[in-house]
C-alpha positions as CSV (number, residue, x, y, z in Angstrom):
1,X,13.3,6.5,18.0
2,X,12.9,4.4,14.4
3,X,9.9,4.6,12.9
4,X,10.8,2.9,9.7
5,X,10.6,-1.0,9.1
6,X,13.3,-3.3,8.6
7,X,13.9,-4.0,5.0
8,X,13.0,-7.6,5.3
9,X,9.5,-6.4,6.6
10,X,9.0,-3.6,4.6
11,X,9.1,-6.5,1.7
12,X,6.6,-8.4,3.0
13,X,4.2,-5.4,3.1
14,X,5.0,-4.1,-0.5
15,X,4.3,-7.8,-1.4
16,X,1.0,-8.0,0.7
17,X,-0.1,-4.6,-0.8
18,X,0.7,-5.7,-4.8
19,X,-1.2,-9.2,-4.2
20,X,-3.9,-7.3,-3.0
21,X,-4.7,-4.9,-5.6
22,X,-3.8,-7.4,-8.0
23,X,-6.0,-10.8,-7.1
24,X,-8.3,-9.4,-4.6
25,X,-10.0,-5.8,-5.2
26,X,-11.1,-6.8,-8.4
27,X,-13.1,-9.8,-6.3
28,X,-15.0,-7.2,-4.6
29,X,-16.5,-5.5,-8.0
30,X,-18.3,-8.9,-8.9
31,X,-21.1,-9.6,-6.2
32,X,-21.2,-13.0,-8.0
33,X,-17.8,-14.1,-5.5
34,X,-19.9,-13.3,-2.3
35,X,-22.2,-15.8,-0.6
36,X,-25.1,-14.9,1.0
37,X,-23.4,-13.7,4.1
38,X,-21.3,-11.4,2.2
39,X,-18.4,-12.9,2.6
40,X,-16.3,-14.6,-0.2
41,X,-18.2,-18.1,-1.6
42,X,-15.6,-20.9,-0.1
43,X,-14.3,-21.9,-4.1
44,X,-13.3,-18.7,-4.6
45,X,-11.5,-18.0,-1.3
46,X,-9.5,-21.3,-2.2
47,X,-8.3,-20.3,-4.9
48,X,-6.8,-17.0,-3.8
49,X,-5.4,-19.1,-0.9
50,X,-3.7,-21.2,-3.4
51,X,-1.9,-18.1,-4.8
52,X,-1.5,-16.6,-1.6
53,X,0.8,-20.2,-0.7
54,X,2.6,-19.8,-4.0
55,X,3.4,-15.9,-3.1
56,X,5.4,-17.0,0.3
57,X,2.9,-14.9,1.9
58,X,0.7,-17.6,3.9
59,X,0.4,-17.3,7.7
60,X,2.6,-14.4,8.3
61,X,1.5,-14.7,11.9
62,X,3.3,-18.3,12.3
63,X,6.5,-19.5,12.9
64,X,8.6,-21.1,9.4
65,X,8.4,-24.5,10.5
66,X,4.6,-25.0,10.6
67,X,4.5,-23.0,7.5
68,X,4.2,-19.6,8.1
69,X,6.3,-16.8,7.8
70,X,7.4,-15.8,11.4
71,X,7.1,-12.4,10.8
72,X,7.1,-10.4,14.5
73,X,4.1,-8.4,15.4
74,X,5.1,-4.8,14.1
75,X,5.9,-7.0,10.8
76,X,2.4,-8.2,11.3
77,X,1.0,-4.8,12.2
78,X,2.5,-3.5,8.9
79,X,1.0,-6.4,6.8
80,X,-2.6,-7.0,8.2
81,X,-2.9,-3.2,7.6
82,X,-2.5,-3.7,3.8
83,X,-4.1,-6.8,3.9
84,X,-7.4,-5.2,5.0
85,X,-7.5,-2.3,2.0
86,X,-9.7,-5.0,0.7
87,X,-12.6,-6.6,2.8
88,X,-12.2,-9.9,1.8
89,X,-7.7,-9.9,2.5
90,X,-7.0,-11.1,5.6
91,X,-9.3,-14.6,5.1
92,X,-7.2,-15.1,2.2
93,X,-4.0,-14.8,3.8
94,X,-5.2,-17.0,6.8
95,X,-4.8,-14.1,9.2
96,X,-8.5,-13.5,9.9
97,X,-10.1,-13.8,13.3
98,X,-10.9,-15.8,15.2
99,X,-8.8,-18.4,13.5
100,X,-5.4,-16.0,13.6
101,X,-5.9,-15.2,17.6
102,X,-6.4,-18.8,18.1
103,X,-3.3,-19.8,16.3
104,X,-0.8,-17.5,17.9
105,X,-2.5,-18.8,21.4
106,X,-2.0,-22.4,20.8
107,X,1.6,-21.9,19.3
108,X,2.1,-20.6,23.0
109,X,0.9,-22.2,25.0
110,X,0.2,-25.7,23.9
111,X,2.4,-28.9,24.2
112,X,3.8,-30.0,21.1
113,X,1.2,-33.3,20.6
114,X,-1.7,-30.7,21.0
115,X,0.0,-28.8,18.5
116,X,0.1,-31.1,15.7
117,X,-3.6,-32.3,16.7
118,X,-5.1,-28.9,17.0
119,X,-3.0,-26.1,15.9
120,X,-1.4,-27.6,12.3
121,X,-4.4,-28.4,11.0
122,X,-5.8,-24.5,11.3
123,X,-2.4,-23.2,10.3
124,X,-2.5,-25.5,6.9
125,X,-6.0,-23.8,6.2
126,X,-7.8,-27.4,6.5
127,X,-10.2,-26.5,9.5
128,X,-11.8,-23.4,10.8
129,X,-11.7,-22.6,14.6
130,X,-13.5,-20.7,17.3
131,X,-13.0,-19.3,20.6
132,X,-16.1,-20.5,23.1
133,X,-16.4,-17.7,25.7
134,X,-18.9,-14.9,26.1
135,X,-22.2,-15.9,27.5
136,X,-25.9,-15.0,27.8
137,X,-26.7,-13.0,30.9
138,X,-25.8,-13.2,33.4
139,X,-23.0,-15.0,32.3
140,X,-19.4,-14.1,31.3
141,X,-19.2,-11.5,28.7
142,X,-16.4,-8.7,29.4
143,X,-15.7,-9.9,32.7
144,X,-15.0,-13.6,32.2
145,X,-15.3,-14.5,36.2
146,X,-18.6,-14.3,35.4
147,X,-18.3,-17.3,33.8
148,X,-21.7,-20.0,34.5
149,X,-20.6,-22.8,31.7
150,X,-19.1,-25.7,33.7
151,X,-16.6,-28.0,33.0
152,X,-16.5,-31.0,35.9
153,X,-14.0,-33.6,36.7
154,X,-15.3,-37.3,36.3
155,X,-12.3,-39.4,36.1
156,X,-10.0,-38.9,33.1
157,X,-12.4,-36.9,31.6
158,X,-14.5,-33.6,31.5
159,X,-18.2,-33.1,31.7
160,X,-19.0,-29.7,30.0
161,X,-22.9,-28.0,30.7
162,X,-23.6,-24.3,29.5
163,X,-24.5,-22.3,27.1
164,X,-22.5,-19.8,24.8
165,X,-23.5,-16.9,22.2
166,X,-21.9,-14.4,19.9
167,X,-19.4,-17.2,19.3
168,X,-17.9,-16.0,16.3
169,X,-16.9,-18.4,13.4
170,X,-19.0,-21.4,14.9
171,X,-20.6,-22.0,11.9
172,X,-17.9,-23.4,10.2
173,X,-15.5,-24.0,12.8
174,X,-14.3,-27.8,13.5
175,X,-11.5,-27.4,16.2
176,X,-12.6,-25.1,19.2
177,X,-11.4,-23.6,22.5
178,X,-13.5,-23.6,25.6
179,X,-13.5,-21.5,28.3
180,X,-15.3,-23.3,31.3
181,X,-15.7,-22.6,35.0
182,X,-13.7,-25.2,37.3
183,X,-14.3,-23.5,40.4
184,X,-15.2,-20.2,42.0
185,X,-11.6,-19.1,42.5
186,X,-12.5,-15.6,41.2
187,X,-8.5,-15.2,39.8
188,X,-8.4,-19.3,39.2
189,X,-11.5,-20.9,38.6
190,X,-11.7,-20.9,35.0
191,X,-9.7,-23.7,32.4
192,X,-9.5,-24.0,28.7
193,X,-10.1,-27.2,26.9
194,X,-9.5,-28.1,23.3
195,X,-13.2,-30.0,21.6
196,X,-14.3,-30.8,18.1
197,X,-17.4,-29.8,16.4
198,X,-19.8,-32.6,16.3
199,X,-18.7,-34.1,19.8
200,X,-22.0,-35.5,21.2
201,X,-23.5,-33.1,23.5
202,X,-22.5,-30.0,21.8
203,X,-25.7,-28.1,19.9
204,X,-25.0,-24.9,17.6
205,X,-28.4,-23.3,18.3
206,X,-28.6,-20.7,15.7
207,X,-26.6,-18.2,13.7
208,X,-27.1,-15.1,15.4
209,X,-28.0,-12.6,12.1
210,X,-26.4,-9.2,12.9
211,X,-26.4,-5.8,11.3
212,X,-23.3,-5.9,10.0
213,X,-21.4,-8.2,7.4
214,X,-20.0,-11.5,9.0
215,X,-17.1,-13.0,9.2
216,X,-16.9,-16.8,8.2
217,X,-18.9,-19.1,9.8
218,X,-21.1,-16.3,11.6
219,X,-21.6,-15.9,15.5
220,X,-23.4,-18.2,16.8
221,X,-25.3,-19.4,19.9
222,X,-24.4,-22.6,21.1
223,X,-25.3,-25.0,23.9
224,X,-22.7,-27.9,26.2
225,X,-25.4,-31.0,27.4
226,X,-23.0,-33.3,29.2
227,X,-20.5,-32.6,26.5
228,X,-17.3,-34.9,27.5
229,X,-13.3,-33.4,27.2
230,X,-10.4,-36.3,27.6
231,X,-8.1,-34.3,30.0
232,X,-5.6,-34.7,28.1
233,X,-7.5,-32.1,25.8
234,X,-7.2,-29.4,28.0
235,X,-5.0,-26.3,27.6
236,X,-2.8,-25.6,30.4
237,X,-2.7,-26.3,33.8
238,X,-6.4,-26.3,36.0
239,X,-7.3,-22.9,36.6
240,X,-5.2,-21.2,34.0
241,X,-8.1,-20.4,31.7
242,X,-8.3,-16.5,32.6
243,X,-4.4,-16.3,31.9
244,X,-5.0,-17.8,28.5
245,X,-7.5,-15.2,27.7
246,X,-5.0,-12.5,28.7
247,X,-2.7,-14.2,26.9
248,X,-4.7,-14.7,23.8
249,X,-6.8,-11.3,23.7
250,X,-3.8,-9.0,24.3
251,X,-2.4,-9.7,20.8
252,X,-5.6,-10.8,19.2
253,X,-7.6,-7.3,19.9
254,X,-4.0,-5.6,18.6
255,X,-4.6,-7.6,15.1
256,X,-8.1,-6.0,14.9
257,X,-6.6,-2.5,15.3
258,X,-4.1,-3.4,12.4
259,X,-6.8,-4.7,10.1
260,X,-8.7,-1.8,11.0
261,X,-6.7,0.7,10.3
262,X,-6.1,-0.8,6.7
263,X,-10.1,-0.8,6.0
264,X,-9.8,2.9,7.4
265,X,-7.7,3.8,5.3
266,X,-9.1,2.1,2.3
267,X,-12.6,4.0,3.3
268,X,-10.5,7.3,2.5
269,X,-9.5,6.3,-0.9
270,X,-13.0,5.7,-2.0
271,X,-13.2,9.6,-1.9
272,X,-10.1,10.8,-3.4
273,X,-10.6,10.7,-7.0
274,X,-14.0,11.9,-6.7
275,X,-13.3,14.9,-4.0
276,X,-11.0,16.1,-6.8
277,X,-13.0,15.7,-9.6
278,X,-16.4,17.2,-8.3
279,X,-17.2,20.7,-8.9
280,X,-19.7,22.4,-6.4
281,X,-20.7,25.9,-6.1
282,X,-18.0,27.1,-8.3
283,X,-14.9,24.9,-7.3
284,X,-13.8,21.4,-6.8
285,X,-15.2,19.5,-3.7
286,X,-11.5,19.1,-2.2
287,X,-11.1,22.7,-2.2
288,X,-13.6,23.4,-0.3
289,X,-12.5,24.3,3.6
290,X,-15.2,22.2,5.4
291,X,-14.6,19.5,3.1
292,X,-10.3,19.9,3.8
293,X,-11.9,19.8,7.8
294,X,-13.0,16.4,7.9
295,X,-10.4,15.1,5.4
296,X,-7.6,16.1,7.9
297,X,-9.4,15.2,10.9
298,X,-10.1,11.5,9.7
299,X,-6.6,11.3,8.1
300,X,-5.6,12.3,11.5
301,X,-7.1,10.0,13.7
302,X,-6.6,6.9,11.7
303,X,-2.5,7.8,11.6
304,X,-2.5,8.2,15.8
305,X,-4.7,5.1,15.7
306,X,-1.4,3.6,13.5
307,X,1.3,4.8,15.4
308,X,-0.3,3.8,19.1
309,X,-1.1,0.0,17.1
310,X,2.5,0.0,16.4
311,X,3.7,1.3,20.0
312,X,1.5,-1.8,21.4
313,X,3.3,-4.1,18.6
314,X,6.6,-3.4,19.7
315,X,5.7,-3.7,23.2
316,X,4.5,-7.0,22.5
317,X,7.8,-7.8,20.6
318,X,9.9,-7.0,23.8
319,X,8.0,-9.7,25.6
320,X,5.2,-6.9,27.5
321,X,1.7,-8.1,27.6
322,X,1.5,-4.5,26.5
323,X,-2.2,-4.3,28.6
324,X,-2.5,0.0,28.4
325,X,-1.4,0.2,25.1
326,X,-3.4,-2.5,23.4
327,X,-6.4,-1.2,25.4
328,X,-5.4,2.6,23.6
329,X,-5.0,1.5,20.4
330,X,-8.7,-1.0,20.3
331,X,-10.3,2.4,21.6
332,X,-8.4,5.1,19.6
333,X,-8.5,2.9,15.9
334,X,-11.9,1.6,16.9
335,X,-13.3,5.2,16.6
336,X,-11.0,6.4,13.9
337,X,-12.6,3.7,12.0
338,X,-16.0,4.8,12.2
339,X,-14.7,8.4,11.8
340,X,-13.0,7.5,8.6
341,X,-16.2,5.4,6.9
342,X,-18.7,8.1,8.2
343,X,-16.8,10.6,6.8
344,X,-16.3,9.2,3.5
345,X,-20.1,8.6,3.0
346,X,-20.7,11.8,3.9
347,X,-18.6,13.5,1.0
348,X,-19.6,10.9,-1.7
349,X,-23.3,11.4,-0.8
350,X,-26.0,9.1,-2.2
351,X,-23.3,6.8,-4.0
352,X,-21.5,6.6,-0.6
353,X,-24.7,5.4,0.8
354,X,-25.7,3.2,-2.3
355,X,-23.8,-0.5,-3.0
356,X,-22.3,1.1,-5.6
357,X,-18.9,1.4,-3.2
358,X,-18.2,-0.9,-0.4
359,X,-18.6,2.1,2.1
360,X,-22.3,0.9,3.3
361,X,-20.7,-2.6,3.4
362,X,-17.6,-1.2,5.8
363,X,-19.8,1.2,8.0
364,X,-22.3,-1.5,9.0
365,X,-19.1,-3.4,9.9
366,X,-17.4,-0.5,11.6
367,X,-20.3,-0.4,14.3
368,X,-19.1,-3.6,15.9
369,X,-15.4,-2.5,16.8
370,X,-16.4,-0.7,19.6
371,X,-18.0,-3.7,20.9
372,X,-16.1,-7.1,20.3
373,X,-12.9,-8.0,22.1
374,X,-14.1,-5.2,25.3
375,X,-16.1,-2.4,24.6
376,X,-14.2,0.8,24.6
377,X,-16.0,1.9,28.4
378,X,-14.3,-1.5,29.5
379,X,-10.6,-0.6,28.3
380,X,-10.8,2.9,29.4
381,X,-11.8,1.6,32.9
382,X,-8.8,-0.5,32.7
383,X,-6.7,2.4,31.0
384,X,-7.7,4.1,34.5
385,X,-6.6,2.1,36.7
386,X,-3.4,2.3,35.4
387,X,-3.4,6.1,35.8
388,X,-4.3,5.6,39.4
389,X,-1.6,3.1,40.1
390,X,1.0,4.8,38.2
391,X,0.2,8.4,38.8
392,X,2.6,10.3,36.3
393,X,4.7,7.1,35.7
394,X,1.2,6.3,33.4
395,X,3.3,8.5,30.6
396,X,6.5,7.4,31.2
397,X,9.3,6.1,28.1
398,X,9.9,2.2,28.5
C-alpha cells in the first residue's frame, strides 16, 4: 500500500498551503474583513477569489473544461485539508459547502443544457446554491422517506407545496436543488428539481441564528406555495430523488471530513508555540506528562480520522459509493475535531477561551459536525448493518 501522493497532487497541495498562509491567515487577525455573521464581508472574499483564479487553484473539485482543476478526490482530500488551516479557505477557493457538494452532483448527473444553465454559473463563482431537503417535523430530516414537501404533476410543469428548514446557504443562494415527494414509493417516491430564488411562490421565512459561526448565506427556513418547476427543470428521471441524495451526500459528507481535519489540525497549532514557551510549576507546559497525554491523544485521533478520509477518497476514486467508509470517516473526524479544539482551549486557558485566537470561533463550529449531513447515531446504525450483512467480510481488503 502507497500512502504518498502523486507528484502532480502533492503540488497542488504545497500550492494550496503557501496561498493560504500567505493571502488568507492574515485575513483572520483583522475583525474588520468579517461581516456580521462572521464570515468574510463579500468585497473581500472577491478579491482573494480573484487571486485564487490567477494561482490555477480555482475549483479543484471540477473538471478542466468548465474551469476547474479536475483534481480526483484523494487530490481533493489532500487540498481541502490545507485549505481549511484557515476558517475562511475553502469559500475562497470555491470548494465550500453546500455550493461544492452541489457542483460535483450536477456535473453527474445532469444533461449537458442543465449544465450550462445551472451548474456553469456556480462553478464560475457568479451564483450561490443550496440544497432544499431536511424538513420540520415530522418531515424528512435523516431519513428522507419522510419526505411531506410535494411536488405534483400539472401538465408540463410542477406544482411544489412544503416547507423546508436548516437549508443551509439560502440566504444568498440563487440556483437551488429540491428534493420533493412524487409519490409514496418508500425506495421511489421522491425527485429532484432545479428552481431559482425569487420564483413566485417560494418564501425564505427566516435565517435560522445558531450557536455556531455560519457559513454564507445562513440556514434558513423556507416555505413552497404553489411554487411551479418546468419539467424540463427536473434532475433525473421521476423517482430518482433518493438516488441523487446518495449520490450527492456520499462525497459531499467526505469533503466535510477533509475540511475538518485541516481546521483540526490548525486548532493544534494554536498551542504549539505557547505549550513550549510556558513555564509552570518549575518546567515548560509541553513537558509536562498530562499535558504530552492529550497532545498525543488529539494528534492521534485527527491522523486515524485522515487516514480513514483518504481510505473513503480512494474508494470513491475506484468508482464505490464507498457508503461504510464515508459513514467512518464523518463519525471518526467529526469527534476528532471536537477533541482537537477542546483540547487546545484547555491548554491555552483563558486566551483559548477569549477571541484573542480563533479557538472559541472553531469550537462553537465544531458542535455541529456531529449533526449535519447524519448524525453520527445515524451512520453507526448504518455502519451496523453492514457488520450484520457482512459478518467478518465487514473487515475485509478491497
Amino acid at each position: 500500500m502507497d500512502f504518498t501522493l502523486p507528484p502532480e497532487l502533492d503540488d497542488y497541495r504545497r500550492r494550496v498551503r503557501a496561498f493560504v498562509e500567505q493571502h488568507i491567515l492574515p485575513l483572520e487577525r483583522d475583525a474588520a474583513n468579517a461581516d456580521e455573521h462572521e464570515n468574510l464581508r463579500e468585497d473581500v472574499l472577491e478579491d482573494v477569489r480573484a487571486r485564487v483564479r490567477a494561482a490555477g487553484l480555482w475549483a479543484l473539485q471540477m473538471p478542466r473544461e468548465r474551469g476547474g482543476q479536475g483534481l480526483p478526490v484523494i487530490g481533493m482530500a489532500a487540498c481541502y485539508e490545507e485549505m481549511n488551516r484557515s476558517i475562511y479557505g475553502p469559500v475562497c477557493f470555491n470548494s465550500a459547502a453546500p455550493d461544492d457538494g452541489n457542483m460535483m452532483v450536477l456535473e453527474k448527473v445532469s444533461t449537458e443544457a442543465q449544465k450550462e444553465r445551472w451548474l456553469q454559473p456556480i462553478v464560475d463563482g457568479r451564483v450561490r446554491s443550496s440544497f432544499a431537503m431536511t424538513e420540520p417535523m415530522p418531515g424528512s430530516g435523516s431519513d428522507p422517506a419522510a419526505m411531506l414537501t410535494t411536488a405534483t404533476k400539472a401538465g408540463d410543469r410542477w406544482v411544489i407545496d412544503g416547507h423546508k428548514w436548516f437549508i443551509t446557504g439560502a440566504a444568498v443562494a440563487q440556483h437551488f436543488i429540491l428534493i420533493a415527494r412524487t409519490s409514496d414509493d418508500r425506495r421511489r417516491g421522491l425527485t429532484a428539481f432545479l428552481f431559482d430564488a425569487g420564483q413566485p411562490g417560494f418564501e425564505i421565512v427566516r435565517r435560522i441564528p445558531i450557536m455556531g459561526p455560519e457559513e454564507h448565506g445562513g440556514h434558513c427556513e423556507v416555505r413552497f406555495d404553489g411554487m411551479e418547476i418546468p419539467d424540463e427543470n427536473r434532475l433525473m428521471e421521476v423517482g430518482d430523488g433518493l438516488k441523487l441524495t446518495q449520490i450527492r451526500l456520499g462525497t459531499a459528507r467526505l469533503t466535510h471530513c477533509m475540511r475538518w481535519t485541516g481546521m483540526a489540525k490548525r486548532a493544534l497549532e494554536e498551542t504549539f508555540a505557547y505549550v513550549r514557551e510556558r513555564e509552570s510549576f518549575g518546567a515548560r507546559l509541553g513537558d509536562h506528562e498530562g499535558v504530552q497525554w492529550m497532545l498525543g491523544e488529539a494528534a492521534m485521533q485527527v491522523d486515524i480520522g485522515r487516514l480513514l478520509t483518504m481510505r473513503a477518497a480512494a474508494r470513491l476514486d475506484a468508482g464505490d459509493f464507498a457508503r461504510k467508509e464515508v459513514s467512518m470517516a464523518k463519525v471518526v473526524v467529526s469527534e476528532a475535531l471536537h477533541t482537537a479544539v477542546d483540547t487546545a482551549i484547555q491548554l491555552l486557558g483563558a486566551r483559548g477561551y477569549s477571541k484573542d485566537t480563533k479557538l472559541e470561533w472553531m469550537y462553537r463550529y465544531a458542535r455541529q459536525a456531529r449533526l449535519v449531513d447524519g448524525a453520527s447515531e445515524v451512520h453507526k446504525m448504518v455502519l451496523s448493518r453492514f457488520l450484520l450483512e457482512e459478518g467478518v467480510d465487514f473487515w475485509s481488503w478491497p
